[in-house]
C-alpha positions, 0 to 999 in steps of 0.5 A, a space after each residue: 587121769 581124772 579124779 572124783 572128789 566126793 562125799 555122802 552129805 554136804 559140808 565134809 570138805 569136798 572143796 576145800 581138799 579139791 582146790 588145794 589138792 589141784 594147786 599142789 599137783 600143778 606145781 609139777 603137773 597140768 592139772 584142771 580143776 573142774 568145780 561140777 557142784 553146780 547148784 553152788 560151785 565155789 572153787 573160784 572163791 579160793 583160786 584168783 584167774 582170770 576168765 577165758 570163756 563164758 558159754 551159756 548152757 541149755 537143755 531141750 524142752 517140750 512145747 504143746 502145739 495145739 492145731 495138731 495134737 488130739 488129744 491122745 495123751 501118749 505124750 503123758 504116758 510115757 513120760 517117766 518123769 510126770 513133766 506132762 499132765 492131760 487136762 480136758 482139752 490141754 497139755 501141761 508141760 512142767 519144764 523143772 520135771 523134764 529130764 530132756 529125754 525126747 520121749 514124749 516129743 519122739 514117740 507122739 504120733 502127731 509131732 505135737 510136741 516138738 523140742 526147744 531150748 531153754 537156757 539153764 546155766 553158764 559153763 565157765 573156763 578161768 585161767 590161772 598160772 599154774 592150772 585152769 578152773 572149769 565151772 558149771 552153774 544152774 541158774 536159779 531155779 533150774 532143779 535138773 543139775 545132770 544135763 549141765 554137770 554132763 555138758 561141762 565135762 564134755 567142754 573139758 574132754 576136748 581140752 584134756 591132754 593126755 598127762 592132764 589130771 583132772 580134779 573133779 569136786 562133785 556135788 555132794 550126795 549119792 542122786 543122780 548128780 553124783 552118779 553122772 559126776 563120777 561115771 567115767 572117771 579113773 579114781 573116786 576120792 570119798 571125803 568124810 568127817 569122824 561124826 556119826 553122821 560122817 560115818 552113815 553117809 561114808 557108807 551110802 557112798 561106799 556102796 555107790 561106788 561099789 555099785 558103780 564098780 569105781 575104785 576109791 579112797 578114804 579122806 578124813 577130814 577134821 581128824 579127830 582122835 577121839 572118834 575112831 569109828 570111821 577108821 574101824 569101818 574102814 578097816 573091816 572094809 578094807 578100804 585105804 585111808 589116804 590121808 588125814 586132814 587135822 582138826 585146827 581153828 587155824 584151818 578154818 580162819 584160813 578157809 573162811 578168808 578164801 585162803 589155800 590152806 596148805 601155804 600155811 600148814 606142814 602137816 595139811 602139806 604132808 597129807 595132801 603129799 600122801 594123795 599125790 603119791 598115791 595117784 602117782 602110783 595109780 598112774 605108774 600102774 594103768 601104764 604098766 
């Protein structure tokens, strides 16, 4: 089973449900974590392992070849993403636009522009004792975080097993990163905040995954009681809350120290629990 943990904005607790919901299922489950917020990945800070591989990622780039080109700019006009620009007598390839879609490289009429590879960040598999972390990581300044999340998680479909369960903590956000990050997975879990601007991009979630047709949950992190807004949108869209996680000072100490959060807390234990069933049942159904 593999299991999205994403949000509409950043800063709602992706991470910190994705590492301590993946540490409670492996104490009865083969679980991977799988950190795909590549421009910033920081499930290791929480989880001590120690590394097993480290594979440098690339994607494929154009490169002008002047001796053979004319000059026709083809190369320019089918390029969806402006990575090429026609000045007089040259091709400009701008290597942060270009989505590695071969376009420009297939369809030129004098093979101009043949493809190569440029590194653009690190795949990295840590080993723990009771689960295994999966990192993706741009390098800085790369800007396209696609190519990367969908390599790490065809690195992670060669090992899954077929009781593994798969925690994938997504970028935050609805762009394409997203979309990549939650395509094929069985289950989205949205994580937001009862503010105003949790409940606005809850929303633009919502709809991306009823777009995408992906079945999903609700987390409320920081619960509040003052603030209900969240649970009443939820329940005139009759979406399930699946868990609450408490607003406590003492929770944020634990996360600023690296600290698993529910060794400490009861109540961050149970709701974390109240997931675990869930997907429990979720998984007593598909083999139904």
């Amino acid at each position: 089973m593999k299991i999205a943990i994403a949000s509409g904005k950043g800063g709602t607790g992706k991470t910190t449900l994705s590492v301590n919901l993946a540490s409670l299922l492996a104490q009865k489950n083969s679980v991977f974590l799988v950190d795909l917020d590549v421009e910033e990945p920081n499930a290791k800070l929480f989880l001590a392992g120690e590394l097993l591989s480290e594979e440098p990622k690339y994607k494929m780039i154009p490169k002008w070849s002047e001796e053979s080109c004319t000059f026709c700019q083809k190369c320019v006009e089918v390029c969806n993403y402006h990575a090429l620009l026609g000045i007089a007598n040259e091709i400009l390839v701008f290597p942060n636009l270009c989505h590695s879609c071969y376009a420009c490289s297939e369809l030129c009429p004098t093979q101009s522009l043949p493809m190569f590879a440029q590194k653009m960040g690190t795949a990295r598999h840590y080993v723990m004792p009771d689960m295994e972390l999966i990192e993706g990581e741009l390098d800085l300044g790369e800007e396209q975080a696609v190519s990367l999340i969908s390599q790490t998680k065809t690195y992670v479909d060669k090992l899954l097993l077929k009781d593994t369960i798969a925690i994938y903590d997504c970028p935050p956000g609805t762009s394409c990163p997203v979309i990549e990050a939650v395509k094929d997975v069985d289950f989205v879990i949205l994580v937001t905040e009862p503010t105003p601007f949790g409940l606005n991009d809850l929303k633009l979630a919502v709809e991306t995954m009823r777009v995408l047709k992906k079945p999903f949950g609700v987390v409320v992190n920081r619960y509040d009681a003052q603030d209900d807004r969240v649970f009443a949108y939820c329940e005139s869209e009759n979406i399930e809350i699946l868990a609450k996680i408490p607003n406590d000072k003492a929770l944020a100490v634990l996360y600023s120290k690296g600290a698993l959060i529910y060794h400490s807390s009861k109540s961050v234990k149970c709701e974390l629990e109240k997931i675990s069933c869930f997907l429990k049942s979720l998984t007593c159904k598909e083999r139904a």
